[in-house]
BAFI-3210 file (N, C-alpha, C; in Angstrom, 3 decimals, decimal comma, padded with zeros to 6 digits):
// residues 65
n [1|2|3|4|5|6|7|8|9|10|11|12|13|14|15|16|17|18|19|20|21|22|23|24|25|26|27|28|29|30|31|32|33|34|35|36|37|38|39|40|41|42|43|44|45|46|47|48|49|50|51|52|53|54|55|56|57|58|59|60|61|62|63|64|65]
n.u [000,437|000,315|-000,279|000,652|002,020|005,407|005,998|006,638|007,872|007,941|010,088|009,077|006,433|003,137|002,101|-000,947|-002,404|-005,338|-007,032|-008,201|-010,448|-009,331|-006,684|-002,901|000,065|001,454|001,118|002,069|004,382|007,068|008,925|011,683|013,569|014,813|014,934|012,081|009,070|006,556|003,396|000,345|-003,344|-006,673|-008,104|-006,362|-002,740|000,058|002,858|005,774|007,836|011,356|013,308|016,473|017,306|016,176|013,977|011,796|011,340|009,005|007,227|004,379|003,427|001,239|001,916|001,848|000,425]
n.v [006,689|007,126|009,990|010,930|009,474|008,638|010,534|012,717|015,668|018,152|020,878|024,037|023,194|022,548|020,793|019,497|019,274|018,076|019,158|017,521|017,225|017,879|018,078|019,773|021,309|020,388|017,649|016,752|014,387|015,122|013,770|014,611|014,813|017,129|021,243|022,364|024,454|025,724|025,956|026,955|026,846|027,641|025,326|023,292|022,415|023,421|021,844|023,267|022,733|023,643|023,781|024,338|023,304|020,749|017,814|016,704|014,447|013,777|012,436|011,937|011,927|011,100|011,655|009,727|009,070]
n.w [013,464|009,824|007,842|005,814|003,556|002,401|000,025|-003,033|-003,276|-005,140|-006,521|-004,899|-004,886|-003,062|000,018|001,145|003,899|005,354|008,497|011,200|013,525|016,319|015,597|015,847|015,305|016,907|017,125|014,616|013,338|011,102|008,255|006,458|003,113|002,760|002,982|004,244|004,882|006,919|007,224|008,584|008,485|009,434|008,014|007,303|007,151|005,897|003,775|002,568|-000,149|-000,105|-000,258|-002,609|-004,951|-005,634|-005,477|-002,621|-000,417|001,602|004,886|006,691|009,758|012,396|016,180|018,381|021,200]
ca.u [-000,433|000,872|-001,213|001,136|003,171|006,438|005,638|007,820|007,063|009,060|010,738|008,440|005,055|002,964|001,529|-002,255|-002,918|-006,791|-007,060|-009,417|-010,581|-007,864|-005,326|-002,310|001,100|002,786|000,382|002,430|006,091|007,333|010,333|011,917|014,781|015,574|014,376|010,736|008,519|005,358|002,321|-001,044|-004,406|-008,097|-008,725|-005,379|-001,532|000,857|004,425|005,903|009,350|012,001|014,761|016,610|017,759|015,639|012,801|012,216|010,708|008,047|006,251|003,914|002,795|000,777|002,221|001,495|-000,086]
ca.v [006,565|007,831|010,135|011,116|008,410|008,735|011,310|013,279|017,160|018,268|022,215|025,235|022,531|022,428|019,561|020,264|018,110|018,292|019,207|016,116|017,557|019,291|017,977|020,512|021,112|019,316|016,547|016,005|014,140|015,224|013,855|015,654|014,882|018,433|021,551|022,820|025,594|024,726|026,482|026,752|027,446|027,107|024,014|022,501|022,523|022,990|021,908|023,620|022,132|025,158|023,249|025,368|022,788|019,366|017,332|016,061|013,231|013,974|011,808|012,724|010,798|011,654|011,706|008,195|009,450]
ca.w [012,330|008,637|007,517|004,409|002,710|001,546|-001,451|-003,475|-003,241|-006,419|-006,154|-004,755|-004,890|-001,455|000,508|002,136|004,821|005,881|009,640|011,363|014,886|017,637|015,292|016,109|014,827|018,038|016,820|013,906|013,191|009,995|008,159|005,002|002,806|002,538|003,909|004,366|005,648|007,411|007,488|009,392|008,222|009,852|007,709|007,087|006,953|004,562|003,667|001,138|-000,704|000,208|-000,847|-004,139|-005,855|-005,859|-004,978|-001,471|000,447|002,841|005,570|007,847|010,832|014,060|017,144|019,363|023,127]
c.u [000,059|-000,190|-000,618|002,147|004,376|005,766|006,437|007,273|008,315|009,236|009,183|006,662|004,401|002,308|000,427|-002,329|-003,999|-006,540|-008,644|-009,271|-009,749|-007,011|-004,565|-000,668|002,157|001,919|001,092|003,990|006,554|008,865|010,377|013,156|015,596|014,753|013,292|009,947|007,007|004,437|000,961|-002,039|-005,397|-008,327|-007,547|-004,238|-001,041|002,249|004,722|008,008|010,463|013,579|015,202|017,180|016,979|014,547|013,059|011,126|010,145|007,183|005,878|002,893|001,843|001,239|001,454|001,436|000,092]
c.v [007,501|008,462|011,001|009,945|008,736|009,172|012,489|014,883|017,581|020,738|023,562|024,522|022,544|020,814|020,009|018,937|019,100|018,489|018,167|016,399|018,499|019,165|019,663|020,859|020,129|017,720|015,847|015,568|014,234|014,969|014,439|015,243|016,044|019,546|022,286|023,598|024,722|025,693|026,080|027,245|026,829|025,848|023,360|023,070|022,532|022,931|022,159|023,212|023,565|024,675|024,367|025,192|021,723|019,234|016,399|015,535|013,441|012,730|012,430|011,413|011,619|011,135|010,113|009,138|008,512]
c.w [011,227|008,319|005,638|004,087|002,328|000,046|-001,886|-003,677|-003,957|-005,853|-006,164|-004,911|-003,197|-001,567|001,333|003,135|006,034|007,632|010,069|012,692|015,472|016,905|015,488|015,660|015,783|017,448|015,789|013,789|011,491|009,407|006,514|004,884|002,713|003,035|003,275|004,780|005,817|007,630|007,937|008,974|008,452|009,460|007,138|007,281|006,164|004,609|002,122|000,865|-000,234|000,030|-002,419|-004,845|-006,498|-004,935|-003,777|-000,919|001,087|003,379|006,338|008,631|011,985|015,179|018,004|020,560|024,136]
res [x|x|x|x|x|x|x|x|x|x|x|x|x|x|x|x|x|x|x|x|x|x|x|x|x|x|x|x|x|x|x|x|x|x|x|x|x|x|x|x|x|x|x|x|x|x|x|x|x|x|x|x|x|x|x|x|x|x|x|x|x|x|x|x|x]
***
């Protein structure tokens, strides 16, 4: 299940993604055109762009059980 779309996270911008129950970081599959730092907080996640040149591609899915 996608729960981020293909969306463009332009240089040093974050991405919040709401936490909905146990969700957990193994819970999620994240792909990135370039590279990213990932953070955790009580009521959501965040990916932040960490690339240091350009803007990069993020999806985010949940894990299939």
């Amino acid at each position: 299940m996608e729960l981020v779309k293909q969306t463009t996270l332009p240089l040093g911008r974050m991405l919040f993604i709401p936490r909905d129950g146990n969700l957990t970081r193994d819970d999620l599959e994240i792909e990135a055109s370039g590279s990213y730092q990932f953070l955790e907080k009580p009521d959501c996640f965040i990916i932040k762009n960490d690339d240091c040149c350009r803007s990069i591609l993020v999806t985010v899915r949940k894990k299939e059980k």
